[in-house]
C-alpha positions as CSV (number, residue, x, y, z in Angstrom):
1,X,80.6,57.4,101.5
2,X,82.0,60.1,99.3
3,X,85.2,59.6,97.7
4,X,88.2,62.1,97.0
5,X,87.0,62.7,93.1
6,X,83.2,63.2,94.6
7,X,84.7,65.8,96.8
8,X,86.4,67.4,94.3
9,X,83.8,67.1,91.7
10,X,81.6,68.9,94.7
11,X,84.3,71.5,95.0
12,X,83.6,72.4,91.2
13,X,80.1,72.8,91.3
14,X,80.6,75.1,94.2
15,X,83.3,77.1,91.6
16,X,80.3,77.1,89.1
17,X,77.8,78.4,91.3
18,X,79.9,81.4,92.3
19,X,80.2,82.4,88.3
20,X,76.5,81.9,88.3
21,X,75.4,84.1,90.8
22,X,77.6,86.8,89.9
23,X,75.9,90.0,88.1
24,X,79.0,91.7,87.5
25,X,77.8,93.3,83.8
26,X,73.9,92.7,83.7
27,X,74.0,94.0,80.1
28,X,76.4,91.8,78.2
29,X,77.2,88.4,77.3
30,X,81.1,88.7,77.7
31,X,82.2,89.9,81.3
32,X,84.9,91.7,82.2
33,X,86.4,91.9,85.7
34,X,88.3,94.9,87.5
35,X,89.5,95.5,90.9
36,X,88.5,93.3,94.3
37,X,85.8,91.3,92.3
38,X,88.8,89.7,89.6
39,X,91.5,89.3,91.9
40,X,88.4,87.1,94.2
41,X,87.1,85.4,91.0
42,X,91.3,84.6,89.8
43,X,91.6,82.9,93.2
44,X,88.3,81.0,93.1
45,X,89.7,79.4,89.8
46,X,93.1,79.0,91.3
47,X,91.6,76.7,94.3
48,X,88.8,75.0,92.5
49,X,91.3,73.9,89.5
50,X,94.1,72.5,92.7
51,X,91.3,70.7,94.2
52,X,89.7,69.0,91.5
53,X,93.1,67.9,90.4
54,X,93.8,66.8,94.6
55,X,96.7,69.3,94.4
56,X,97.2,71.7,97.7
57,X,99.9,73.9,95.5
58,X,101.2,74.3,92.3
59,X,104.3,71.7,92.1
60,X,107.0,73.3,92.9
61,X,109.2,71.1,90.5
62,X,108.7,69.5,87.1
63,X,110.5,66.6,85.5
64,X,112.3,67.5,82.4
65,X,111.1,64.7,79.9
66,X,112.7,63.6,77.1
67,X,111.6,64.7,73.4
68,X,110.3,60.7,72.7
69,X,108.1,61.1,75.9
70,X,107.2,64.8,75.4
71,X,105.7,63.4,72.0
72,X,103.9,60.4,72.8
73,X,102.3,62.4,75.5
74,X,101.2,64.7,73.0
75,X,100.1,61.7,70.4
76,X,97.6,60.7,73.5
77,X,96.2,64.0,74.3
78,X,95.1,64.2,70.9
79,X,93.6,61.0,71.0
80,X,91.7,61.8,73.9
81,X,90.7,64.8,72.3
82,X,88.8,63.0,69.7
83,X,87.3,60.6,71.4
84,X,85.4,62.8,74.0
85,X,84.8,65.4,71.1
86,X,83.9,63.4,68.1
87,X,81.6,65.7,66.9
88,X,83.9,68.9,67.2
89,X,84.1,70.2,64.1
90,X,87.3,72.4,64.9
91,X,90.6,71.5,65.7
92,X,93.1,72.1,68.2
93,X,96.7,70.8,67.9
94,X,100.0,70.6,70.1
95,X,103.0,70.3,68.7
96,X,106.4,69.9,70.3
97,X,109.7,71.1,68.5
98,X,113.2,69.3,68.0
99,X,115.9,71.7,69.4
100,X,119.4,71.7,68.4
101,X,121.7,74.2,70.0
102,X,123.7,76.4,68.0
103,X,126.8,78.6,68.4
104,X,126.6,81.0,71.5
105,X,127.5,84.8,71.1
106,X,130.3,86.7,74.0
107,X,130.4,90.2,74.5
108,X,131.3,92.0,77.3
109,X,128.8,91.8,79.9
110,X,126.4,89.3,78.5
111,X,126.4,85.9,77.0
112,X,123.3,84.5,74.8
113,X,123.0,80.5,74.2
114,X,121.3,80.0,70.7
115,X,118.9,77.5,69.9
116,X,117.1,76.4,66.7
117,X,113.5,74.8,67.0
118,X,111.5,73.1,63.9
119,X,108.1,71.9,64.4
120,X,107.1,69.8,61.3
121,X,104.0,69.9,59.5
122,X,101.3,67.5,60.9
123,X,99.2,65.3,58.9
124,X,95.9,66.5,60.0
125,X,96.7,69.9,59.4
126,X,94.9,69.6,56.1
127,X,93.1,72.4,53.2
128,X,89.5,71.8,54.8
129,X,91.2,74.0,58.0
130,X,92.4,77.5,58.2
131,X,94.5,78.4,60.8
132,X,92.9,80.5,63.2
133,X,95.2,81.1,65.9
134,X,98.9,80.0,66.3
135,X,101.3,80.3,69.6
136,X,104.5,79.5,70.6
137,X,104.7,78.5,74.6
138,X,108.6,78.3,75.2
139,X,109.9,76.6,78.7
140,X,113.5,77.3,80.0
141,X,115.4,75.1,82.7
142,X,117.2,77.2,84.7
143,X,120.8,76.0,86.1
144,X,121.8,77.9,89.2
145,X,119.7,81.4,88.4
146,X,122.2,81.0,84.9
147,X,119.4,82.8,82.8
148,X,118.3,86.0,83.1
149,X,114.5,86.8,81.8
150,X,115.5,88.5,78.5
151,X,115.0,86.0,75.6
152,X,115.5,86.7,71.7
153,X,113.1,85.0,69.3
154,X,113.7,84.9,65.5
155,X,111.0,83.4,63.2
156,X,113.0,81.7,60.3
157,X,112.4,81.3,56.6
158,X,113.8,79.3,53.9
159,X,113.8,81.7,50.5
160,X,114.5,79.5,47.3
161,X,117.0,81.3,45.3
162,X,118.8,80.4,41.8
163,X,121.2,78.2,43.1
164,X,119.7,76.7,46.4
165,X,118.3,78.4,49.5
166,X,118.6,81.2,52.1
167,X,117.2,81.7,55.1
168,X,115.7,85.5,56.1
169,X,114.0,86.4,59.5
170,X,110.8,87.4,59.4
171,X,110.0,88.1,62.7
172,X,112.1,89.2,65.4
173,X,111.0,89.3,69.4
174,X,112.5,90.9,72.3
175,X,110.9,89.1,75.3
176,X,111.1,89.8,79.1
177,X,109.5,87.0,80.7
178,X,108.1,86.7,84.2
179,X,108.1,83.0,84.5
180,X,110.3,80.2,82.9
181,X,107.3,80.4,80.3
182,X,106.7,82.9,78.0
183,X,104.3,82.6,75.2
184,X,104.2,84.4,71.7
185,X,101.8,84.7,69.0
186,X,102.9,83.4,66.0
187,X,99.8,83.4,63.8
188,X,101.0,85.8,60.6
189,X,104.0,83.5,60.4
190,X,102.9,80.1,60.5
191,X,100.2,81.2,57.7
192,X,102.6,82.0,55.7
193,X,104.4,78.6,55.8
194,X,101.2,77.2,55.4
195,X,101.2,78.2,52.0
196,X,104.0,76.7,51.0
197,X,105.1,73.1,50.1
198,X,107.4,71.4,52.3
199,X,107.4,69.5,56.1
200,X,108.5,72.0,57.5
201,X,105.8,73.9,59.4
202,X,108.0,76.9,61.5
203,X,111.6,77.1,62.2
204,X,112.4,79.7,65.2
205,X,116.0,80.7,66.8
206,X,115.8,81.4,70.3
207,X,118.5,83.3,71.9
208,X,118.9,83.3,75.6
209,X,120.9,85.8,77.3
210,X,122.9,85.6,80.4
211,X,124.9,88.4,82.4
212,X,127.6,85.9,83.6
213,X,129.5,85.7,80.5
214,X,132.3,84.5,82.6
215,X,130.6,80.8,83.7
216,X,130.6,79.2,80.5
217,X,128.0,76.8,81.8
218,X,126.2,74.4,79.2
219,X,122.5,75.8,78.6
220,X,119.8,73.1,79.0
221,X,117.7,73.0,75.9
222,X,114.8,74.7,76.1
223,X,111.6,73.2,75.4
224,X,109.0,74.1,72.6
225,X,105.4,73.6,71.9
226,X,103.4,75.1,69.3
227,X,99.5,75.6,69.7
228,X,97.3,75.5,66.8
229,X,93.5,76.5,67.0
230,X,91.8,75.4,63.0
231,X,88.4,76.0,62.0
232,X,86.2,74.7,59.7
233,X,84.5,77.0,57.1
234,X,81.8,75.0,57.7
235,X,82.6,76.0,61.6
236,X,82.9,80.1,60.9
237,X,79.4,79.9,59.2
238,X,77.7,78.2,61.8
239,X,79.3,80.5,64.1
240,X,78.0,84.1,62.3
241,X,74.2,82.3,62.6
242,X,74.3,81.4,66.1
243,X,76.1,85.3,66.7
244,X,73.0,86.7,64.9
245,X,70.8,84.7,66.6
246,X,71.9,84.9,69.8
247,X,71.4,89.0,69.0
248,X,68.0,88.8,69.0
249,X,67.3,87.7,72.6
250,X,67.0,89.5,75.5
251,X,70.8,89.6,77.2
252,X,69.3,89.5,80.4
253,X,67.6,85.9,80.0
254,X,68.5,82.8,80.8
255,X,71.9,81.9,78.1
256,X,75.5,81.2,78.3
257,X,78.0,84.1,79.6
258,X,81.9,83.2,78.8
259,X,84.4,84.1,81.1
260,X,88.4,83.7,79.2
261,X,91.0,82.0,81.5
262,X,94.2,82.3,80.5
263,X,96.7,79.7,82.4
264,X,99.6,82.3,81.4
265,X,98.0,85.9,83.1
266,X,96.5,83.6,86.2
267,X,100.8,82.7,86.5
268,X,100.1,79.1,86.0
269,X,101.9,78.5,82.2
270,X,104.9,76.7,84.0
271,X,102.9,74.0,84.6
272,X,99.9,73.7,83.0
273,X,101.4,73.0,79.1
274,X,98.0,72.5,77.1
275,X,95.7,74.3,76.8
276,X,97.3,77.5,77.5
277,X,93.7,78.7,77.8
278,X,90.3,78.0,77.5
279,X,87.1,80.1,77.5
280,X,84.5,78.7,80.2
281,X,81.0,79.4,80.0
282,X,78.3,79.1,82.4
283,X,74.8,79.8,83.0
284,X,72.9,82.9,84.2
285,X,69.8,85.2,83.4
286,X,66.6,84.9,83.9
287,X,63.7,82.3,83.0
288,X,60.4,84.7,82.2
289,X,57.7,82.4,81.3
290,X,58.0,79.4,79.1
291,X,61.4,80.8,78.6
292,X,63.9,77.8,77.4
293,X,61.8,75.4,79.6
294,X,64.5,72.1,80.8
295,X,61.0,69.7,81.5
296,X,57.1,69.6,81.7
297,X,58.1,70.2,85.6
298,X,59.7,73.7,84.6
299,X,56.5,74.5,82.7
300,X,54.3,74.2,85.2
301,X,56.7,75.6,87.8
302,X,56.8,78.5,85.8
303,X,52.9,78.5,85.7
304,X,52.9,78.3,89.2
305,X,54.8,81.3,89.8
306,X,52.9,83.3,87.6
307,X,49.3,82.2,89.7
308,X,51.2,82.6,93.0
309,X,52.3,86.0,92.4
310,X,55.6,84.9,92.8
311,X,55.4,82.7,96.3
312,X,56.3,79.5,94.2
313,X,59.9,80.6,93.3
314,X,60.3,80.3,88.9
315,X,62.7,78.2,87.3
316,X,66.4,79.3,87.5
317,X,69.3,79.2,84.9
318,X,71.1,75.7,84.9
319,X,73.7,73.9,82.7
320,X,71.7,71.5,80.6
321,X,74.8,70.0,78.9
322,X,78.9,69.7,78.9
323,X,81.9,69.7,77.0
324,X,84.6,67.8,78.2
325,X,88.7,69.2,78.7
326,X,91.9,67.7,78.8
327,X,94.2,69.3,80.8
328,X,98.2,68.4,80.2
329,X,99.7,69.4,83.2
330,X,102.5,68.5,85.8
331,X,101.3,66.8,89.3
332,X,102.4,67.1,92.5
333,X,105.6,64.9,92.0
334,X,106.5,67.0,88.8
335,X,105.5,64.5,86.1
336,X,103.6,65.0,82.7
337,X,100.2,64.2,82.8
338,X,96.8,64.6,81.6
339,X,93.6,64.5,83.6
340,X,89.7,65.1,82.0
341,X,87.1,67.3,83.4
342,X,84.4,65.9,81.6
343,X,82.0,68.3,83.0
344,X,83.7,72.0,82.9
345,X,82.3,73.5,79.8
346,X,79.1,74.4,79.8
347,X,77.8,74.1,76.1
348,X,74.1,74.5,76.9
349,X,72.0,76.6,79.1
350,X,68.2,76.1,80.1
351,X,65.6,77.1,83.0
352,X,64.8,74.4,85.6
């Protein structure tokens, strides 16, 4: 008998072999998607992701969880994170933010609840990284359609002064979100806090207007995560030789194609927290002759073909190894939870 993961796990392959039968650019390694074929490959992600995690729907709900949880869920999904990657070389980190609400601001036809968030400086975070990318991922809690979808961010710094301390913005975001999750990039500013000495690793004021000044209603705290993607000098160089090397092969043969899903454009960053994307390769090309051969069967097979004319079929493009992923996400009941798919990224391609 199968069971439910077998089916799902079945379900996936399936998803794969879509993406590896589909030409749509036969002359580059990165694809890009326009028109009936994206809106087809969006949903084939969208159903593939819902059944391998034995969902019919997103949830329509989510549990607000408490800052203790919120961080000892994060505490594990880094854990597992190094366990099925020891050898990554690169690091990824989630970090959630204490919120304190502030002083809200009347004026005639609006009101705007302010917040401050601090994420503080983690201890792996250390000079053998650089930062290479740096988000923000914001989640409000609406309370009877109370907030609109404008949202003010401010980016705070502490600059030392003579006497003690000020505090300057230096950045400043206008947001109109879509969802009760909007994401901002806030790489420039977290490198600059980087390089300076203290536990503090980014301090952002979030303002969050409403057009019913007149309901003085208490705002739920919203809730913050920050997303850090490090790498490894050691990491950027081996990345330039595999670039260059990759550059000398034929783009049509048999090698890995990436296609980027982003959890936020697919409508899915209200409850999917981490990651908030993740770039999934898969096989496809062609296998000419001796070409990247999996086994001494693929060898002759391909010698075969070439004796038969072509009435043996030749080996075809396969995954010949995986990468795992953690997924944080909410389930069907609306709780916080993480789930594997050990065998989602493809991280090595050969003919079979």
């Amino acid at each position: 008998l199968v069971g439910p993961r077998s089916l799902r796990g079945c379900a996936f392959f399936m998803w794969l072999i879509f993406f590896c039968n589909s030409r749509v650019a036969e002359s580059t390694a990165h694809l890009g998607y326009r028109g009936t074929d994206h809106t087809l490959q969006i949903q084939t992600v969208k159903t593939s992701i819902l059944q391998y995690l034995g969902m019919d729907r997103p949830p329509e709900s989510r549990e607000k969880i408490s800052y203790q949880n919120m961080l000892r869920i994060f505490h594990q999904y880094s854990d597992l994170q190094m366990k099925t990657q020891p050898f990554q070389k690169d690091l990824s980190l989630f970090l959630p933010a204490t919120v304190q609400p502030l002083n809200s601001q009347h004026s005639q036809n609006e009101l705007v609840h302010w917040f401050r968030a601090v994420f503080q400086r983690d201890a792996r975070i250390t000079k053998k990284f650089i930062l290479e990318q740096a988000r923000l991922q914001l989640q409000i809690w609406p309370q009877h359609n109370l907030f609109t979808q404008k949202i003010l961010i401010k980016i705070v710094q502490k600059v030392p002064t003579s006497s003690s301390s000020r505090e300057k913005d230096i950045e400043t975001q206008v947001l109109h979100a879509e969802s009760h999750t909007v994401t901002l990039d806030v790489t420039a500013a977290v490198k600059k806090m980087l390089l300076q000495i203290n536990d503090t690793l980014l301090t952002a004021d979030i303002g969050i207007f409403t057009t019913n000044p007149g309901r003085p209603e208490p705002a739920p705290d919203p809730q913050l995560y920050l997303e850090l993607k490090m790498k490894t000098l050691a990491g950027k160089a081996r990345k330039s030789r595999s670039t260059s090397e990759k550059s000398l092969e034929d783009e049509n043969h048999c090698g890995r194609k990436s296609l980027s899903v982003s959890f936020e454009e697919i409508g899915w960053s209200d409850w999917i927290v981490a990651p908030v994307g993740y770039t999934m390769f898969f096989c496809d090309g062609s296998c000419p002759h001796n070409y990247k051969p999996a086994s001494m069967h693929a060898q002759v097979k391909s010698r075969l073909h070439r004796l038969t004319k072509g009435k043996i079929p030749r080996p075809c493009c396969v995954p010949a190894a995986y990468e795992p992923m953690i997924l944080m996400h909410y389930d069907s009941r609306g709780k916080l939870k993480l789930t594997a798919f050990d065998d989602l990224i493809v991280s090595k391609c050969n003919c079979a």
